[in-house]
MISEKOL-778613 format. One record per residue: residue number from 1; residue in three letters; x, y, z of N, C-alpha, C in turn. Coordinates in steps of 0.2 Angstrom, whole numbers. Atoms other than C-alpha are relative to their C-alpha. Layout:
// residues N
(NUM ALA (X Y Z) (X Y Z) (X Y Z))
...
END
This chain:
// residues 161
(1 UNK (6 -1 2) (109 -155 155) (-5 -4 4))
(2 UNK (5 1 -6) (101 -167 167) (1 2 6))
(3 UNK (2 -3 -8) (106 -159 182) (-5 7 -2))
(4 UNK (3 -5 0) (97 -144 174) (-8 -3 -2))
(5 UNK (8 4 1) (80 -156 171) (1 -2 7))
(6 UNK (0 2 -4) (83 -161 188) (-2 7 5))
(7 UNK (3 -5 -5) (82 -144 196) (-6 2 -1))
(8 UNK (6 -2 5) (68 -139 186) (-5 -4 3))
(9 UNK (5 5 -5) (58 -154 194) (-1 2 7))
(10 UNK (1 -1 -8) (62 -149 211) (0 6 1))
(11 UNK (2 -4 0) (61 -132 207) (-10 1 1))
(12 UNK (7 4 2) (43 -138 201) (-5 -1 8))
(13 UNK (2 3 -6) (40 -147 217) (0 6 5))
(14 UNK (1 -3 -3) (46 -134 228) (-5 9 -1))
(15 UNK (6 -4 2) (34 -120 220) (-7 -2 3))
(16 UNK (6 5 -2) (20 -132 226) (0 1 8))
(17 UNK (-1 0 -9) (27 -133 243) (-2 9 3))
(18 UNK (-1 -7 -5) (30 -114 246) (-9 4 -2))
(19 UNK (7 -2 0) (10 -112 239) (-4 -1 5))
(20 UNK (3 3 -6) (4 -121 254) (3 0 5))
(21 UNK (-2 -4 -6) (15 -116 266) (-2 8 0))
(22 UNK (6 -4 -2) (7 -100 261) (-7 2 1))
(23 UNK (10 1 -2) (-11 -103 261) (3 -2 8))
(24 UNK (0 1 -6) (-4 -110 279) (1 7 4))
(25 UNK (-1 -6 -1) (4 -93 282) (-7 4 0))
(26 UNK (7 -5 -1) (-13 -84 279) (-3 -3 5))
(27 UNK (6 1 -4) (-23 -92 292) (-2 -8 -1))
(28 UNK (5 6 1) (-29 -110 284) (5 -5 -1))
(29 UNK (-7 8 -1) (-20 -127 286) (-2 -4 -6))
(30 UNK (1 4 4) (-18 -139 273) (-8 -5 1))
(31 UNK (4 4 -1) (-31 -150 281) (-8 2 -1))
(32 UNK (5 -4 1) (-44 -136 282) (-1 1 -6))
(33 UNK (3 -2 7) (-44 -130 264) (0 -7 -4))
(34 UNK (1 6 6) (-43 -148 256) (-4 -6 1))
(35 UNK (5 6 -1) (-56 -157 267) (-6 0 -5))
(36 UNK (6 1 4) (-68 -164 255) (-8 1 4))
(37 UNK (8 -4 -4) (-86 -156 258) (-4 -5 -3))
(38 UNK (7 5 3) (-101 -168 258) (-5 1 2))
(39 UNK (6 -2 0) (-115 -158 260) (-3 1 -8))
(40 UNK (5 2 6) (-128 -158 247) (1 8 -6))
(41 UNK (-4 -6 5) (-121 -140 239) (4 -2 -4))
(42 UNK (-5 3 4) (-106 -148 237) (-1 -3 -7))
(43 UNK (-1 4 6) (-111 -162 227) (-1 1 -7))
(44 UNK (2 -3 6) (-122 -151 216) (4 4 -4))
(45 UNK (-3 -5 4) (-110 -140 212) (5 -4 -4))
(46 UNK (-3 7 4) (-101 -157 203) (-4 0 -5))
(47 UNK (3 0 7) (-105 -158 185) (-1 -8 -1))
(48 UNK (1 8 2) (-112 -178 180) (8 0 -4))
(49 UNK (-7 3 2) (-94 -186 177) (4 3 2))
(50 UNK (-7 -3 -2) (-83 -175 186) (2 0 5))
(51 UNK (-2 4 -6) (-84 -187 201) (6 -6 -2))
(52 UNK (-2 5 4) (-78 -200 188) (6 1 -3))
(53 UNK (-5 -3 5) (-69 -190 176) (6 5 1))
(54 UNK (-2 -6 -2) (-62 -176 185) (-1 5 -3))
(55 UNK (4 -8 8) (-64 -155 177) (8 0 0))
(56 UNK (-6 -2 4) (-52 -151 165) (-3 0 -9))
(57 UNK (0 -2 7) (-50 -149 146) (-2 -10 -3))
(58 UNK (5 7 1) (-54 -169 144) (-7 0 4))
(59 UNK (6 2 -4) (-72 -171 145) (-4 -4 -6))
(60 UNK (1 6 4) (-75 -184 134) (4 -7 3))
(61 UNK (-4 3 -1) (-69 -202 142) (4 -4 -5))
(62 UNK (-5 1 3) (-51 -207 135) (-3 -9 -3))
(63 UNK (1 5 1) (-54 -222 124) (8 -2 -1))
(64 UNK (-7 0 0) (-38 -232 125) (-2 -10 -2))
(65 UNK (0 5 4) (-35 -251 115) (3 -5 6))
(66 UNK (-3 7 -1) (-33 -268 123) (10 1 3))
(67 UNK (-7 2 4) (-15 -267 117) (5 7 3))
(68 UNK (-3 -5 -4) (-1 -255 124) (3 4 -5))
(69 UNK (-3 -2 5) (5 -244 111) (6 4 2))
(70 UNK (-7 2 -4) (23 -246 113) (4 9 -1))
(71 UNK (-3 -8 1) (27 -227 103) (-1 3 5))
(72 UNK (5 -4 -4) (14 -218 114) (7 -1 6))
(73 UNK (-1 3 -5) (21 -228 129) (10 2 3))
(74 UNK (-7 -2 3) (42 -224 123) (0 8 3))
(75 UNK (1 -8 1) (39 -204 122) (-3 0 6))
(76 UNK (1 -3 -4) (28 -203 138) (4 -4 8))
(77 UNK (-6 2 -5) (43 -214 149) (4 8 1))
(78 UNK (-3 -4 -1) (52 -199 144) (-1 5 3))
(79 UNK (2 -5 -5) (42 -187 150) (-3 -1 6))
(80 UNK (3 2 -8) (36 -195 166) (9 1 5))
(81 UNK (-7 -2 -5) (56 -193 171) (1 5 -2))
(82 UNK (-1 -5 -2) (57 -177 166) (-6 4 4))
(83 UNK (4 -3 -5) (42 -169 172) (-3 -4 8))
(84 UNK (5 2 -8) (34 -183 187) (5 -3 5))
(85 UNK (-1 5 -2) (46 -195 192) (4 5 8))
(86 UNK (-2 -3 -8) (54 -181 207) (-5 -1 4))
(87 UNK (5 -3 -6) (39 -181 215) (-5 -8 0))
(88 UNK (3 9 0) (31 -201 209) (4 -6 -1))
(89 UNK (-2 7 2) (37 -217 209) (-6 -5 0))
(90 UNK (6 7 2) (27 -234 203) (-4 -3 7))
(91 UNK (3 6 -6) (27 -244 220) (-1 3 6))
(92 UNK (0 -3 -6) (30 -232 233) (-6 8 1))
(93 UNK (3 -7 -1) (23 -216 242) (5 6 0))
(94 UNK (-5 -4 2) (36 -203 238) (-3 9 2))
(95 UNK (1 -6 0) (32 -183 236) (-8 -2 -2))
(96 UNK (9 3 3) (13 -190 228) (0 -6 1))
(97 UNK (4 9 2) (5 -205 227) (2 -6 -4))
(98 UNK (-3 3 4) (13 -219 219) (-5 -2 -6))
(99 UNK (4 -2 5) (6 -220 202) (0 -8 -4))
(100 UNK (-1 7 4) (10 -239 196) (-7 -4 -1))
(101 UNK (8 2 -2) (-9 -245 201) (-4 4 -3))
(102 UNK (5 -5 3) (-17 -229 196) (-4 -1 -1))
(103 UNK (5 0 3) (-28 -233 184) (-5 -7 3))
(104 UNK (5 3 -3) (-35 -246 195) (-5 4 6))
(105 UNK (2 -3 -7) (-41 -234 208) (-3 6 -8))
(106 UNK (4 -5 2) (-45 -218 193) (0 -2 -7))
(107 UNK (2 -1 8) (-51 -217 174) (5 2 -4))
(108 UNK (-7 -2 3) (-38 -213 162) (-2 7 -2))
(109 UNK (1 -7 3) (-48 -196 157) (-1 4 8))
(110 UNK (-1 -5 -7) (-47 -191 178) (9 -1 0))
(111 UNK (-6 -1 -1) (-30 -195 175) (4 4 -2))
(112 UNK (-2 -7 5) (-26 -183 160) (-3 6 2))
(113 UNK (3 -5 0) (-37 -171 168) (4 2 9))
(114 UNK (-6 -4 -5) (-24 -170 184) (5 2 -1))
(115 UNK (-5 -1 2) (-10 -170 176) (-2 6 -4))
(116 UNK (-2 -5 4) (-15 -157 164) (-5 9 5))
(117 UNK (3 -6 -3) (-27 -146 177) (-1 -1 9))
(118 UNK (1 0 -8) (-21 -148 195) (-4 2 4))
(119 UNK (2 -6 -6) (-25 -133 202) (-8 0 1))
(120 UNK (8 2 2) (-43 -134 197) (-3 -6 5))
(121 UNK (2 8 -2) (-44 -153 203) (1 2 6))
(122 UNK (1 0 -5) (-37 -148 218) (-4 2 5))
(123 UNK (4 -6 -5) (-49 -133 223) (-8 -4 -1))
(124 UNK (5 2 1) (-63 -142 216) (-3 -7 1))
(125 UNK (1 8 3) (-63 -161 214) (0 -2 8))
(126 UNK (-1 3 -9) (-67 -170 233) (8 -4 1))
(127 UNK (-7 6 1) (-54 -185 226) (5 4 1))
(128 UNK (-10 -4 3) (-37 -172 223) (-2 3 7))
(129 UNK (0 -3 -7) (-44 -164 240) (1 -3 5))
(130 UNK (-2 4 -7) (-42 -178 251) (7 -2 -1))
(131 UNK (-7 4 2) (-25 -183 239) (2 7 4))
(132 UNK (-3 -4 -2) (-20 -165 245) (1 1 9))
(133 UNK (0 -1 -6) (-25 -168 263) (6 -5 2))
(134 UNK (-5 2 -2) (-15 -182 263) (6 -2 -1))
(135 UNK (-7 -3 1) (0 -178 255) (5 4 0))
(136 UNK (-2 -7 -1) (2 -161 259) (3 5 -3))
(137 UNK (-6 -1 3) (9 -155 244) (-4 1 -6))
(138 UNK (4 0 5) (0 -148 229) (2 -1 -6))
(139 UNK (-5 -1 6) (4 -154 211) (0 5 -4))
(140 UNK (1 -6 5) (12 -142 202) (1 -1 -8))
(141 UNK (2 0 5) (6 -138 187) (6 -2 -6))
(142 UNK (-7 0 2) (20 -146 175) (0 2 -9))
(143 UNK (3 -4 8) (12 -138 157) (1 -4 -5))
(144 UNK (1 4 4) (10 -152 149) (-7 0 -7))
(145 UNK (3 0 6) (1 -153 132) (-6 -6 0))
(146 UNK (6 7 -1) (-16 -166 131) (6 -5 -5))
(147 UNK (-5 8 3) (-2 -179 117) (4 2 9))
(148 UNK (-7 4 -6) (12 -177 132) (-4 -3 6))
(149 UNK (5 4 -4) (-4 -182 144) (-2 -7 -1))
(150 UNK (3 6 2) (-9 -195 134) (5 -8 -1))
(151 UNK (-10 3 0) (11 -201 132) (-1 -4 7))
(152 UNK (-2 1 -8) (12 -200 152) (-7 -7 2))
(153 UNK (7 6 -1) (-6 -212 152) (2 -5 -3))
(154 UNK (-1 6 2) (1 -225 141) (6 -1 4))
(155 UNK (-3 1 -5) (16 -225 152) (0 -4 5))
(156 UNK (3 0 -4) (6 -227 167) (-2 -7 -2))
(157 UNK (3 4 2) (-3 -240 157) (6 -8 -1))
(158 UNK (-6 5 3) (14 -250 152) (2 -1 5))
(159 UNK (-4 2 -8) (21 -250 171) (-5 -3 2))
(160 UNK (5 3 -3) (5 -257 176) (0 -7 0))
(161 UNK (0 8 0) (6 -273 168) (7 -4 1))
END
């Protein structure tokens, strides 16, 4: 059973690779389609909070307690090794960005809002744009539900400290 959650992950991963090794194929490099734009369209075309927050189905910012809630926290280990952990690890630089800091760098509702709408974040967001330039490597989408988002963010939350 976990060699078959194992290929599914790098199945996952490789999906991602071979989307930008075709966008490469058509004509346009990783670096060209994911440089973040800072002319003054750009920025407009950014809704108030979705510098902050990122776009996605959270658009309201995630309130989350002092306290680490250990259920939450339990349930979203699990699914951070089945769906992330091919492609992140805590401390290092791996297949993405290592994720153990995170929330010291983004908001908990830009984090829920990558995890649950990459593609968007990437085509649109400057931050997922430059994470794309310099990772090289799109996250794919792992269809995750907002509770298994929220799981994966007390996780996040619980390696942190």
């Amino acid at each position: 059973m976990r060699d078959i959650a194992r290929r599914v992950r790098t199945n996952g991963c490789l999906i991602g690779a071979f989307a930008l090794l075709s966008a490469a194929a058509c004509g346009t490099s990783a670096t060209e389609s994911a440089a973040p734009k800072t002319t003054t369209a750009a920025k407009a075309s950014t809704k108030p909070g979705e510098i902050e927050h990122g776009i996605g189905p959270i658009t309201e910012p995630v309130a989350i307690s002092a306290a680490i809630d250990e259920s939450l926290s339990g349930t979203g280990s699990k699914v951070f090794e089945q769906k992330c952990a091919s492609c992140h690890k805590m401390d290092e630089r791996y297949v993405g960005p290592p994720l153990g800091k995170v929330l010291e760098r983004r908001t908990p509702t830009f984090v829920m809002n990558m995890v649950l709408n990459p593609q968007t974040m990437v085509e649109k967001h400057p931050v997922s744009k430059k994470l794309l330039a310099e990772f090289l490597l799109m996250m794919p989408n792992q269809n995750l539900t907002p509770d298994e988002a929220r799981q994966v963010l007390e996780y996040l939350r619980s390696e942190q400290k």
